[in-house]
KOLBA-964320 format. One record per residue (C-alpha): x, z, y. Coordinates in steps of 0.5 Angstrom, whole numbers, plus 500, padded with zeros to 3 digits. Each point is the difference from the previous one (the first is absolute). Layout:
N
+-----+-----+-----+
|   x |   z |   y |
+-----+-----+-----+
|   X |   Z |   Y |
...
+-----+-----+-----+
//
This chain:
162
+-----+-----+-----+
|   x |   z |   y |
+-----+-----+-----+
| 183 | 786 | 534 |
| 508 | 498 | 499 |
| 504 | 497 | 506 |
| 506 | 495 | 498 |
| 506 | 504 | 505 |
| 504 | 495 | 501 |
| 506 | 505 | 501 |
| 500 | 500 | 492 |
| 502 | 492 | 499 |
| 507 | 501 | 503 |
| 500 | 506 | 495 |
| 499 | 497 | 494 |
| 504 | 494 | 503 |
| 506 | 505 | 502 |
| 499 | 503 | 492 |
| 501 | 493 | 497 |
| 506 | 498 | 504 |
| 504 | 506 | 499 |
| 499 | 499 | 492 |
| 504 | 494 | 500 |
| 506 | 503 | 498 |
| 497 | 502 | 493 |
| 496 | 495 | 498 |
| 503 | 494 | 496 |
| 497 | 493 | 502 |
| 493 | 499 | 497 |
| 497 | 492 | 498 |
| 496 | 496 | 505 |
| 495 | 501 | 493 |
| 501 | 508 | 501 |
| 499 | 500 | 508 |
| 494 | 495 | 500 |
| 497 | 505 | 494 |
| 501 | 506 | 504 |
| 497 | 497 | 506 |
| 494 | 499 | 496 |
| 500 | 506 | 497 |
| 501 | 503 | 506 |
| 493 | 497 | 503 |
| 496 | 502 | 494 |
| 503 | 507 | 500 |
| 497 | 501 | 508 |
| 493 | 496 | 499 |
| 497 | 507 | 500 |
| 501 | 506 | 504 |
| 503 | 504 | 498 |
| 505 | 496 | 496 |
| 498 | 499 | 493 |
| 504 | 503 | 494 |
| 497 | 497 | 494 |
| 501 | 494 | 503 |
| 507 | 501 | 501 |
| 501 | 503 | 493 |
| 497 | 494 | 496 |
| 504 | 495 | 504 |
| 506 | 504 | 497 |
| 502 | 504 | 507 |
| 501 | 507 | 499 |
| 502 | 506 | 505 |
| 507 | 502 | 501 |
| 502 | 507 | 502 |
| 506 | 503 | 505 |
| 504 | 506 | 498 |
| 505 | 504 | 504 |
| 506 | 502 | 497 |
| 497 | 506 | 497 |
| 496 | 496 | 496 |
| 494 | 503 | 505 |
| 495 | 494 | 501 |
| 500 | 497 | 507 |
| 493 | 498 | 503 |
| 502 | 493 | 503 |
| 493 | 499 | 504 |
| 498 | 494 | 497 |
| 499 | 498 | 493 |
| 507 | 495 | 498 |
| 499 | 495 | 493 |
| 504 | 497 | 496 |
| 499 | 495 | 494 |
| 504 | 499 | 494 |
| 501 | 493 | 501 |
| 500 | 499 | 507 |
| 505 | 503 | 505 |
| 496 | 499 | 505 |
| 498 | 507 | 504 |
| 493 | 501 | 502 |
| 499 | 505 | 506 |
| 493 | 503 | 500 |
| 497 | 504 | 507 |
| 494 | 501 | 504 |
| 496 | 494 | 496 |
| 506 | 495 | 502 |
| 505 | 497 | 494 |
| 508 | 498 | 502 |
| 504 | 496 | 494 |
| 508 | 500 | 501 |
| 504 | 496 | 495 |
| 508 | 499 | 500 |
| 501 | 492 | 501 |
| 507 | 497 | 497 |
| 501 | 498 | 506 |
| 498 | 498 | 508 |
| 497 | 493 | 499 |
| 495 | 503 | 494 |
| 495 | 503 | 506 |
| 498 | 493 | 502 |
| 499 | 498 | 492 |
| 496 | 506 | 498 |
| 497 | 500 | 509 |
| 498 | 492 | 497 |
| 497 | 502 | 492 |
| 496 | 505 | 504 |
| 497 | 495 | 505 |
| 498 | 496 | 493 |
| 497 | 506 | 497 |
| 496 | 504 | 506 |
| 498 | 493 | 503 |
| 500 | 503 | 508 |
| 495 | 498 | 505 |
| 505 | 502 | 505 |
| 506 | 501 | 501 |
| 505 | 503 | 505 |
| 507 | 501 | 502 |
| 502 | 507 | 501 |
| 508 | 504 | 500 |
| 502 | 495 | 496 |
| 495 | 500 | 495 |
| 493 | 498 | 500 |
| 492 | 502 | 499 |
| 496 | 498 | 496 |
| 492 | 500 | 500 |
| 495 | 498 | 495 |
| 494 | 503 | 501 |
| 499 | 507 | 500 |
| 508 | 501 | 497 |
| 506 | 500 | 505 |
| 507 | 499 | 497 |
| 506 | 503 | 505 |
| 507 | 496 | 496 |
| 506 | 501 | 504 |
| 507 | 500 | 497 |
| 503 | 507 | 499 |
| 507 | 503 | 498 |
| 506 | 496 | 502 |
| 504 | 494 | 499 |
| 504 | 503 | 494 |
| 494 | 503 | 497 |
| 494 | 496 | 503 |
| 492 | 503 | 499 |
| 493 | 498 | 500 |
| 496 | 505 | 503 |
| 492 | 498 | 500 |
| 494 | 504 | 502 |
| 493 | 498 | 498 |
| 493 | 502 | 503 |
| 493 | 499 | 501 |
| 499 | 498 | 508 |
| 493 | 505 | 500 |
| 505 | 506 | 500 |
| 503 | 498 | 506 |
| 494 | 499 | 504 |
| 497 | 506 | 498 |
+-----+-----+-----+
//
Protein backbone atom coordinates (compact mmCIF):
# COMPACT_ATOMS: atom_id res chain seq x y z
CA UNK A 1 0.00 0.00 0.00
CA UNK A 2 1.53 3.45 -1.02
CA UNK A 3 1.16 6.41 1.49
CA UNK A 4 1.24 9.90 0.28
CA UNK A 5 4.14 11.52 2.71
CA UNK A 6 3.24 15.04 2.71
CA UNK A 7 7.09 15.98 3.60
CA UNK A 8 7.56 15.36 -0.10
CA UNK A 9 5.06 18.19 -1.74
CA UNK A 10 7.08 21.02 -0.06
CA UNK A 11 10.07 19.29 -1.72
CA UNK A 12 9.07 18.95 -5.04
CA UNK A 13 7.45 22.65 -4.47
CA UNK A 14 10.99 23.86 -3.25
CA UNK A 15 12.58 22.03 -6.46
CA UNK A 16 10.34 24.11 -8.89
CA UNK A 17 10.82 27.44 -7.07
CA UNK A 18 14.60 27.01 -6.86
CA UNK A 19 14.51 26.21 -10.97
CA UNK A 20 13.29 29.56 -11.81
CA UNK A 21 16.54 31.31 -12.68
CA UNK A 22 16.99 28.74 -15.79
CA UNK A 23 13.63 28.66 -16.95
CA UNK A 24 12.66 31.13 -19.62
CA UNK A 25 8.92 32.24 -19.67
CA UNK A 26 6.56 29.50 -20.88
CA UNK A 27 2.76 30.40 -22.68
CA UNK A 28 -0.34 30.34 -20.79
CA UNK A 29 -1.04 27.14 -23.56
CA UNK A 30 2.57 25.48 -22.39
CA UNK A 31 1.40 25.75 -18.85
CA UNK A 32 -2.16 24.43 -18.90
CA UNK A 33 -0.67 21.55 -21.33
CA UNK A 34 1.95 20.62 -18.89
CA UNK A 35 -0.64 20.60 -16.28
CA UNK A 36 -2.62 18.42 -17.84
CA UNK A 37 0.10 16.25 -18.81
CA UNK A 38 0.90 16.20 -15.46
CA UNK A 39 -2.51 14.65 -14.64
CA UNK A 40 -2.61 11.80 -17.11
CA UNK A 41 1.04 11.10 -16.20
CA UNK A 42 0.29 10.43 -12.37
CA UNK A 43 -3.14 8.56 -12.93
CA UNK A 44 -1.53 5.45 -12.44
CA UNK A 45 0.66 4.23 -9.78
CA UNK A 46 3.37 4.19 -10.52
CA UNK A 47 3.39 7.16 -12.77
CA UNK A 48 3.16 6.25 -16.24
CA UNK A 49 6.11 6.18 -18.82
CA UNK A 50 4.37 5.66 -22.15
CA UNK A 51 1.94 7.71 -21.47
CA UNK A 52 4.47 10.54 -21.02
CA UNK A 53 6.51 9.62 -23.96
CA UNK A 54 3.30 9.70 -26.34
CA UNK A 55 2.47 12.89 -24.99
CA UNK A 56 5.86 14.24 -26.40
CA UNK A 57 7.81 14.35 -22.28
CA UNK A 58 10.74 12.91 -22.15
CA UNK A 59 13.31 11.95 -19.16
CA UNK A 60 15.89 14.47 -18.79
CA UNK A 61 19.48 13.56 -17.17
CA UNK A 62 21.94 15.50 -14.64
CA UNK A 63 25.62 14.99 -15.05
CA UNK A 64 28.53 16.24 -12.38
CA UNK A 65 31.27 18.03 -14.00
CA UNK A 66 32.91 14.97 -14.81
CA UNK A 67 30.39 13.80 -17.11
CA UNK A 68 29.54 11.03 -14.28
CA UNK A 69 25.63 10.85 -14.21
CA UNK A 70 24.02 12.29 -11.07
CA UNK A 71 20.57 10.12 -9.62
CA UNK A 72 18.08 13.22 -9.09
CA UNK A 73 15.66 11.19 -7.07
CA UNK A 74 12.89 11.93 -9.27
CA UNK A 75 12.10 11.46 -12.63
CA UNK A 76 12.38 15.30 -14.42
CA UNK A 77 10.82 15.81 -18.20
CA UNK A 78 11.17 18.07 -20.42
CA UNK A 79 9.16 18.66 -23.91
CA UNK A 80 10.36 20.04 -27.18
CA UNK A 81 7.87 22.52 -27.38
CA UNK A 82 6.91 23.41 -24.25
CA UNK A 83 9.36 25.00 -21.41
CA UNK A 84 7.39 24.11 -18.85
CA UNK A 85 9.19 21.61 -16.37
CA UNK A 86 7.58 18.54 -15.19
CA UNK A 87 8.66 16.84 -11.68
CA UNK A 88 7.75 13.50 -11.25
CA UNK A 89 7.83 11.74 -7.46
CA UNK A 90 6.27 9.52 -5.32
CA UNK A 91 3.05 8.94 -7.66
CA UNK A 92 2.62 13.03 -7.46
CA UNK A 93 3.40 15.28 -10.57
CA UNK A 94 4.69 19.29 -10.19
CA UNK A 95 4.73 21.57 -13.28
CA UNK A 96 7.13 24.72 -12.82
CA UNK A 97 7.18 27.27 -15.78
CA UNK A 98 8.70 30.81 -16.16
CA UNK A 99 6.34 33.67 -16.53
CA UNK A 100 7.02 37.08 -18.24
CA UNK A 101 6.05 38.58 -15.63
CA UNK A 102 4.19 38.71 -11.90
CA UNK A 103 0.73 39.68 -13.43
CA UNK A 104 0.99 36.30 -15.69
CA UNK A 105 0.00 34.13 -12.34
CA UNK A 106 -3.36 35.37 -12.32
CA UNK A 107 -3.95 34.84 -16.06
CA UNK A 108 -2.55 31.38 -16.28
CA UNK A 109 -4.27 30.69 -12.28
CA UNK A 110 -7.60 31.97 -14.27
CA UNK A 111 -6.94 29.55 -17.91
CA UNK A 112 -6.61 26.63 -15.44
CA UNK A 113 -9.86 27.48 -13.62
CA UNK A 114 -11.62 27.40 -17.17
CA UNK A 115 -9.85 23.96 -18.10
CA UNK A 116 -10.03 21.75 -14.47
CA UNK A 117 -13.40 23.18 -13.97
CA UNK A 118 -12.63 22.87 -9.63
CA UNK A 119 -15.69 21.75 -7.16
CA UNK A 120 -13.71 23.65 -4.93
CA UNK A 121 -11.43 26.11 -4.15
CA UNK A 122 -9.33 27.50 -1.51
CA UNK A 123 -6.76 30.20 -0.72
CA UNK A 124 -3.46 29.02 0.41
CA UNK A 125 0.21 30.92 0.84
CA UNK A 126 -0.69 33.05 -1.84
CA UNK A 127 -1.68 30.68 -4.17
CA UNK A 128 -4.83 28.39 -4.24
CA UNK A 129 -6.06 24.52 -4.03
CA UNK A 130 -8.10 23.26 -6.46
CA UNK A 131 -10.40 19.88 -5.99
CA UNK A 132 -12.08 18.06 -8.78
CA UNK A 133 -12.84 15.01 -8.09
CA UNK A 134 -10.21 12.72 -7.10
CA UNK A 135 -7.33 15.32 -8.38
CA UNK A 136 -6.05 18.26 -6.14
CA UNK A 137 -3.95 21.09 -7.71
CA UNK A 138 -1.58 22.84 -5.41
CA UNK A 139 -0.66 26.46 -7.65
CA UNK A 140 1.28 28.84 -5.84
CA UNK A 141 3.34 31.67 -7.39
CA UNK A 142 7.30 30.97 -7.04
CA UNK A 143 10.50 32.50 -7.99
CA UNK A 144 10.62 36.24 -7.72
CA UNK A 145 9.51 39.67 -8.70
CA UNK A 146 12.48 39.96 -11.19
CA UNK A 147 12.13 36.41 -12.30
CA UNK A 148 8.28 35.21 -11.52
CA UNK A 149 7.47 31.26 -11.45
CA UNK A 150 4.47 28.78 -11.59
CA UNK A 151 4.77 26.06 -9.55
CA UNK A 152 1.92 23.37 -9.66
CA UNK A 153 1.72 20.10 -8.21
CA UNK A 154 -1.17 17.81 -9.04
CA UNK A 155 -2.48 14.31 -6.96
CA UNK A 156 -5.03 12.05 -6.63
CA UNK A 157 -6.76 12.55 -3.19
CA UNK A 158 -6.87 8.37 -2.28
CA UNK A 159 -2.89 8.73 -1.92
CA UNK A 160 -3.49 11.12 0.99
CA UNK A 161 -5.85 9.13 2.74
CA UNK A 162 -4.42 5.97 2.54
Amino acid sequence: MRRFRFFLLPLLIGMAGSAHSALRPASTDDIVNATMACVAISEKLPTDAAVAKALGWNPATASNKDGQPIDMGMTILSHSNNRSLLMVLDGNCSVTAGLEKVADFATTLMHLRRQIVPDKEVPQDGGVVMIKGQQIYLIRPTGSRKSPTIAITTMLRRQASQ
